[in-house]
N, C-alpha and C positions, 0 to 999 in steps of 0.2 A: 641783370641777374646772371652768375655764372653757372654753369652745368652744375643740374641739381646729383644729390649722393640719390643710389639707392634708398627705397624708403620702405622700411621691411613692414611685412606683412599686418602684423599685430598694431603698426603705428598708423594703418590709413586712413581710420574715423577720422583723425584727426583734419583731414585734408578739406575743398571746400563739396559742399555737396549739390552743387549747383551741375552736373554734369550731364549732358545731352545725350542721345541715344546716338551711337556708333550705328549709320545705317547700313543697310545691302545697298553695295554697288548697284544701281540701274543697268549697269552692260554686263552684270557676273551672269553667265549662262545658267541655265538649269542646271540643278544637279540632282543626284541619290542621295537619298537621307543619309543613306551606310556609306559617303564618303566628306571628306571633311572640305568647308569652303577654300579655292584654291585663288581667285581672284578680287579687284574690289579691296575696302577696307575690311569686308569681314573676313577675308583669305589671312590679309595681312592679322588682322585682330586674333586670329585664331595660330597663324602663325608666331606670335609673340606670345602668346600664353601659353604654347608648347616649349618653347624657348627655353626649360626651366633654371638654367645657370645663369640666365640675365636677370633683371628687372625689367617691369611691363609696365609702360606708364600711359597714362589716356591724357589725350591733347588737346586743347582747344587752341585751333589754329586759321586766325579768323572765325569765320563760320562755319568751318568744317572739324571735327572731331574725329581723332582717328587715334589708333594704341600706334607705339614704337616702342624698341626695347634696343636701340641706340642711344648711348647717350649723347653725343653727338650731335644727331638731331636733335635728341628734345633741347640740347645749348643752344642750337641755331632759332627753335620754333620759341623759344623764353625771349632768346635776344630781339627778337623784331616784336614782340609785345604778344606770343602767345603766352598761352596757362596751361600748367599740369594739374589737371583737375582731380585723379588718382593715381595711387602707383602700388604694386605689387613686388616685394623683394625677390631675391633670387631662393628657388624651394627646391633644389631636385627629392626626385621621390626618395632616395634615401634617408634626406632630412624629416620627412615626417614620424611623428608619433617620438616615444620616449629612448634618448640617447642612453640611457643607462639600460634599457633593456638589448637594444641592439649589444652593447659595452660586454654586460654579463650572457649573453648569449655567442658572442663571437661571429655574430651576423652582420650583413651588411643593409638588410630593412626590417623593420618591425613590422615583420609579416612573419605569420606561421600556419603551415596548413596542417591542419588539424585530423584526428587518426580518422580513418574509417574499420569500420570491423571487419574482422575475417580477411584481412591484410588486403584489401582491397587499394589502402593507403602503401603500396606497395615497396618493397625494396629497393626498386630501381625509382618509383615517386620521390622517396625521400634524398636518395642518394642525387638525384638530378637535383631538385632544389636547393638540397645542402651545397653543392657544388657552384649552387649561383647568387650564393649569398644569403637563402631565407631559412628558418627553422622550419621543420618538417619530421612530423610523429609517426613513425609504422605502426599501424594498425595491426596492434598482435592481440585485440578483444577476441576470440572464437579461434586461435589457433593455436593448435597443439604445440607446446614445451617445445619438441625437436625442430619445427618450423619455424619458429620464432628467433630460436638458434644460429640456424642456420640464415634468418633473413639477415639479423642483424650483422652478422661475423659478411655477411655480401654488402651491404652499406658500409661499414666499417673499410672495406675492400674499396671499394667505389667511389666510395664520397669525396676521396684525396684528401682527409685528416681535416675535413669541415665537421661543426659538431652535429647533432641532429639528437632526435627526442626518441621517446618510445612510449608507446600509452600502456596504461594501466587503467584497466575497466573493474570496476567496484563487481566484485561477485560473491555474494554472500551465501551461496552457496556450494561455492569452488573455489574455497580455501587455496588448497592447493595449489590450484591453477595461477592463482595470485603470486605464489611461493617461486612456482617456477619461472612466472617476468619477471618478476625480481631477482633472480638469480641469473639468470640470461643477462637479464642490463649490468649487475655488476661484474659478470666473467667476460662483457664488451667494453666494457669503460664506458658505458652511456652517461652522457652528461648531468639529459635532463629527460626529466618522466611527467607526461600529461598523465594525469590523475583525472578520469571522467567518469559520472555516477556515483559518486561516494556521497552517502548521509552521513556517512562517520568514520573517522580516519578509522585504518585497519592497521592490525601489528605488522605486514609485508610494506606499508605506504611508509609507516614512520619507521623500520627499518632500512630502508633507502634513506629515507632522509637524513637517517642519525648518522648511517656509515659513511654519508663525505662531509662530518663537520669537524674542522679541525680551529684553533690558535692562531691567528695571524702575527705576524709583526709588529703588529700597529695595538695588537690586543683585541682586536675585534672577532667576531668568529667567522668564521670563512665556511660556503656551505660549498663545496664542487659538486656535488648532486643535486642541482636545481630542480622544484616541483611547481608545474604549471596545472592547478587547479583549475578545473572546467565546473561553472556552479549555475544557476539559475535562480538561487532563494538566497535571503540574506544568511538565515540562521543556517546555510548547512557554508557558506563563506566566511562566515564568522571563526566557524573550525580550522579553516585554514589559513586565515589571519593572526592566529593565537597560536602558541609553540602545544608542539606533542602533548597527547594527554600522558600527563604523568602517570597512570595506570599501567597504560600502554609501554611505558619507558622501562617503565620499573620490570616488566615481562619480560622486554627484552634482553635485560641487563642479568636476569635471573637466569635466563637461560644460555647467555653467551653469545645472543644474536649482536652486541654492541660492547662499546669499552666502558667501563665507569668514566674516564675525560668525553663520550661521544652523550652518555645520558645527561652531565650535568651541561654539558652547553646547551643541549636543547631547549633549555627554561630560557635561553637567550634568544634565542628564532623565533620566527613564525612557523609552521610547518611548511609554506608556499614562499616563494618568491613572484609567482603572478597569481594571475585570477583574471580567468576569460568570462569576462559575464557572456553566457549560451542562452541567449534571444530565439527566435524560430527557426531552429536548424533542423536538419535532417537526423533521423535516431532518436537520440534519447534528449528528449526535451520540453520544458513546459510551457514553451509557445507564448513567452511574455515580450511584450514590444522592448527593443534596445533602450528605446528613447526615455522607458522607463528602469530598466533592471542597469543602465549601465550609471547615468548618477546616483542611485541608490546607494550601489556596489562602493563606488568612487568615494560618497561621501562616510559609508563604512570603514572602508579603510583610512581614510585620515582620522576619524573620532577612534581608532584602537591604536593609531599609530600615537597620536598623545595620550593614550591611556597609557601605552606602556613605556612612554619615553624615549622612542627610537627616532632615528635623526630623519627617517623616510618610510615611505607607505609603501605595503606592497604595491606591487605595479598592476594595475587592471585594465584589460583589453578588452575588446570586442569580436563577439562571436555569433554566428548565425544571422541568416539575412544578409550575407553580402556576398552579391554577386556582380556587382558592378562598379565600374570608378567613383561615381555620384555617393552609393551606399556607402563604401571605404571612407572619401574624403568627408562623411556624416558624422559616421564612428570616431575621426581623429576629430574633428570639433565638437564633438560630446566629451573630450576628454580621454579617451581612448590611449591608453600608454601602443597599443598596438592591434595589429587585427589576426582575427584566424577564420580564415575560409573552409570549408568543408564541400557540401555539395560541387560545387563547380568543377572542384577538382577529379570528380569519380569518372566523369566523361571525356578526362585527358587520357591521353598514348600510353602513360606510362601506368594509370589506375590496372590493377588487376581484376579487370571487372570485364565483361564478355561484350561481343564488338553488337548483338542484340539491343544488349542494355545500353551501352551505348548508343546506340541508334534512339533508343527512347527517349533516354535523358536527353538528348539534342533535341528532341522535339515538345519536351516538358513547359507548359505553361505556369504561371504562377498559383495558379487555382489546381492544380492537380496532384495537390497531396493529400496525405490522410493519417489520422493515428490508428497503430493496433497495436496487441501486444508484442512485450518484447520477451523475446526466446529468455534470456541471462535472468530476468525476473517479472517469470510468467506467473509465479505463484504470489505474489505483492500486489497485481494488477497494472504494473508499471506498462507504459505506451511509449512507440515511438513513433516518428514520423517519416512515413514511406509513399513512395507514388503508388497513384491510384491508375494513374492512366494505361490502359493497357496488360490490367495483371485484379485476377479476383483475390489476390491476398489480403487487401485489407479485411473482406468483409468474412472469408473464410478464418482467418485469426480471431478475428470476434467472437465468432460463434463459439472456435471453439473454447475462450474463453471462458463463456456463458455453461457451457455446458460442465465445464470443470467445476464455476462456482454453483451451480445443480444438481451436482451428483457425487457420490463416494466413493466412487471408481469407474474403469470400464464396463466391470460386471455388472454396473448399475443402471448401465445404459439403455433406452428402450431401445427394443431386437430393427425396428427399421431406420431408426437414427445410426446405431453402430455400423447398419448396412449402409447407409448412407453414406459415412466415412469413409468405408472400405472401400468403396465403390467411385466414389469424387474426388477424396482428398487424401488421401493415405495410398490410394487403388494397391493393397495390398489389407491382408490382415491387423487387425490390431497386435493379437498375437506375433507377428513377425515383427513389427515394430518393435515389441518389447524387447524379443532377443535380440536386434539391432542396437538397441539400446545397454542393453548387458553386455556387449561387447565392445561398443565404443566408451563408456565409462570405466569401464573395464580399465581401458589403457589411459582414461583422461582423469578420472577422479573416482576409483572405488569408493569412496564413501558414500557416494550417491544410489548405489544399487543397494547396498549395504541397509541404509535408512529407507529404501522402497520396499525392500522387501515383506515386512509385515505392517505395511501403510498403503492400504488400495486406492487413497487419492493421492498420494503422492507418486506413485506410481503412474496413474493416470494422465498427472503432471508432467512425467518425463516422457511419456509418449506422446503426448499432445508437443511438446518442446519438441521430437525428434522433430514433425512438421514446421514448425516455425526455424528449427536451425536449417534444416535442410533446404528451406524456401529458398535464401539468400545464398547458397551454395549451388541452388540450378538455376539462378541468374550470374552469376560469377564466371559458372562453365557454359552459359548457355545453351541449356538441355531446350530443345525446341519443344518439345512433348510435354514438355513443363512449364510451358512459358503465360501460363493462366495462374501460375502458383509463386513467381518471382516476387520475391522482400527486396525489394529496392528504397534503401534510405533517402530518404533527397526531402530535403526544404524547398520553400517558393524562391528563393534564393537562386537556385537552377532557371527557373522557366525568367526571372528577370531579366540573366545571364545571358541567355538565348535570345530574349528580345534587343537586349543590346547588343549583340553580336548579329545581328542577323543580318546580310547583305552584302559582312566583309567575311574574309577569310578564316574567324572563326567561328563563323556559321556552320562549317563541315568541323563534325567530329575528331574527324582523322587530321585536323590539323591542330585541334588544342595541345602541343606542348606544355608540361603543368606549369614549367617557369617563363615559360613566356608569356602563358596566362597572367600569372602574378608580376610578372613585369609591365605586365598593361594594365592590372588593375591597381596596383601604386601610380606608376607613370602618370595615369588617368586622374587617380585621387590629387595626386597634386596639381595640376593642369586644372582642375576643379577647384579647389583649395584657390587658386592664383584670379582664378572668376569670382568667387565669391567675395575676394578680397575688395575687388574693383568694383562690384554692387555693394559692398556693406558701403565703398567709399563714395555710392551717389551715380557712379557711371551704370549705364543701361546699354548692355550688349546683347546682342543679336543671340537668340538660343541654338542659330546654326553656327555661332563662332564660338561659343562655350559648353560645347558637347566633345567631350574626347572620343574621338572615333579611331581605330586599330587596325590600322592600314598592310603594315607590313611586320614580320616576325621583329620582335627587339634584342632576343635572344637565341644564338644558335641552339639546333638542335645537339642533345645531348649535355 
């Protein structure tokens, strides 16, 4: 038999499944969990599966079984009457997940880290990842017009002409605030806009969307405003698998927000070009298992993509829940066009988040989150997903929730409950809060005082909101005085992260670079991916040789 080809990934059932277990060396010395086998065939074995530009093939040679990613040898072990019992093609982390999505996004892995609010997902976050090939959303949820401005126009600076995203958080209550992302992203040339929390597209969403659709060449429509839908339920992805509501169209074309050629293409789109089904993430989320919501998603999108005759389905990724190489390489074999990370990344160098919290979140286990409510739509009852450990925020948002849907205002308050607040969680007047509140809406969205004013539970509402906005603002700056009252978002996602890091160097905080991270959590996916292939084909390897461990940086800082 002469030197076998490469035998790609997708083809190795085919192979025999008769394959023995690759054992530990007898003389490999002990080692630490947190470093990867260095001698023996299971050094070797782990060494070949890291290899990812080769193929990985399992031997039987004689009586002993061992991986090689020469071909070379495996010519020689064939020629005197061994067998290639499986084989794994060549994967680099690039190659995973959907070539068209990398294609239309201008990236080099179908990776994308996902916003965090209150720019936490920071300027220099984004601009570092854009830089190193992944897409990456500023998190402009909770930040004022002028800072949103000003972050983007510094990415744009930064980034050296890689594209990058920008999130748009669904606020039905702040219009406005809505009006002014979307005017920021079009006065930067933002590409593409994550769309997270939307039950129903708004007039600001599908005006982005409408203003970069033009005629192609080819007669197709060409959208350069890309929209990365963030969804958890079928029926609110259904909206973004189906083009613009014509309602909506027809407004804006009324008012001169679009062209008559930008409204009638849009019967030709979908309104999204992706769809991140959002599993157990950190924020805003309904905590449904991947395993579930991402075939769902999947098999959605293709039943709309023949309903409406289009030659391809939007693209759907995976979101939440992934904090490690294992989870990653789960997502791209559920069919995952790509992934998006969140949590992991808030405890990188480059998150704008305070070096306290940081310290936390490094020490975050998978059990130690919790839902309360969320500041943006506290009046709905909507929850998000925050750590528990370390901070009585959860259980203090509750309450006060409880006590909103209790009563008709503050004035309604019993006299030792109001004391209570004043005294625990507000430790100022209610009264002051108010005026705190008339002044910051003031500059962010008058309409909002406007409607309080002769509505004493809506009122209620926005000082109960000043607490919950301001939570996550004295964990950001790291108010120590404060540090019982911190909104830290984070999924179990985070403490998984931590356990799989723990022993090598990104066990310290102060060492998560956010693209390096992501460079070892693809790396790793497919390193995993190249394992999985050689078990589905019958070989039984060592779980110290097919655990990706992260040994040293993959990518320079900056």
């Amino acid at each position: 038999m002469t030197s076998p080809q490469p035998v790609p990934a997708q083809t190795v059932s085919a192979l025999p499944q008769t394959a023995s277990a690759v054992p530990q060396s007898p003389s490999a010395p002990p080692r630490d969990a947190s470093t990867p086998p260095r001698t023996g065939v299971t050094g070797q074995a782990y060494r070949d599966l890291l290899a990812l530009d080769a193929p990985c093939y399992v031997l039987r040679e004689g009586t002993r079984v061992r991986t090689s990613g020469d071909q070379a040898d495996v010519a020689r072990v064939v020629a005197a009457g061994g067998q290639v019992l499986a084989a794994a093609g060549p994967r680099p982390a690039t190659a995973l997940g959907d070539g068209a999505f990398r294609a239309a996004h201008g990236v080099r892995y179908a990776y994308m880290a996902g916003a965090m609010a209150n720019g936490i997902a920071s300027a220099p976050m984004v601009a570092a990842l854009a830089r190193a090939g992944f897409l990456a959303s500023f998190g402009a949820a909770g930040v004022l017009p002028a800072r949103i401005d000003e972050a983007l126009a510094a990415i744009v600076r930064d980034a050296a002409g890689a594209p990058f995203a920008c999130n748009l958080i669904h606020s039905p209550s702040e219009a406005a605030l809505e009006a002014a992302t979307i005017d920021a992203c079009l006065r930067h040339g933002v590409t593409t806009l994550e769309a997270s929390a939307f039950v129903e597209p708004t007039a600001q969403l599908v005006r982005y969307r409408l203003a970069g659709l033009r005629r192609g060449r080819d007669g197709r429509v060409e959208a350069t405003h890309r929209v990365v839908g963030k969804v958890s339920r079928a029926e609110v992805a259904e909206r973004f698998l189906r083009p613009a509501p014509e309602a909506l169209v027809r407004d804006l074309l009324a008012a001169g927000a679009v062209t008559a050629d930008q409204a009638a293409l849009a019967r030709e789109v979908p309104l999204a070009d992706d769809l991140s089904a959002e599993a157990d993430s950190g924020g805003h989320t309904d905590r449904r298992p991947l395993t579930v919501l991402l075939p769902e998603l999947l098999a959605l999108a293709e039943r709309l993509r023949r309903e409406q005759g289009a030659r391809q389905a939007v693209r759907v990724g995976a979101a939440g829940g992934l904090g490690t190489p294992a989870a990653v390489a789960a997502a791209f074999a559920l069919g995952a066009a790509y992934v998006v990370t969140g949590s992991v990344n808030q405890a990188t160098v480059e998150a704008d988040q305070s070096a306290i919290t940081k310290r936390l979140l490094g020490a975050t286990g998978v059990a130690d989150t919790a839902m309360a409510p969320s500041a943006d739509m506290f009046e709905l009852g909507v929850e998000v997903q925050v750590l528990r450990r370390g901070t009585l925020f959860p259980g203090r948002a509750r309450t006060l929730y409880e006590l909103y849907r209790a009563h008709d205002g503050v004035d309604a308050l019993p006299a030792d409950v109001r004391a209570n607040l004043e005294a625990k969680v507000f430790r100022r007047s209610l009264d002051d809060v108010w005026a705190d509140c008339v002044e910051f809406f003031t500059r962010r969205d008058p309409d909002q005082i406007i409607r309080a004013q002769g509505d004493p539970r809506r009122r209620m509402a926005l000082i109960f909101r000043w607490y919950l906005g301001r939570s996550s603002g004295w964990s950001i700056a790291g108010e120590p005085d404060r540090a019982a009252d911190y909104q830290v978002w984070c999924g179990p996602a985070m403490g998984a992260f931590n356990s799989w890091a723990a022993g090598t160097y990104l066990a310290e905080v102060g060492n998560r670079q956010v693209a390096d991270v992501a460079a070892h959590l693809m790396t790793g996916a497919a390193f995993h991916e190249r394992a999985a292939a050689l078990r589905a084909a019958g070989a039984r390897l060592p779980a110290s040789a097919t655990t990706y461990i992260p040994t040293a940086p993959l990518l320079g800082q900056g």
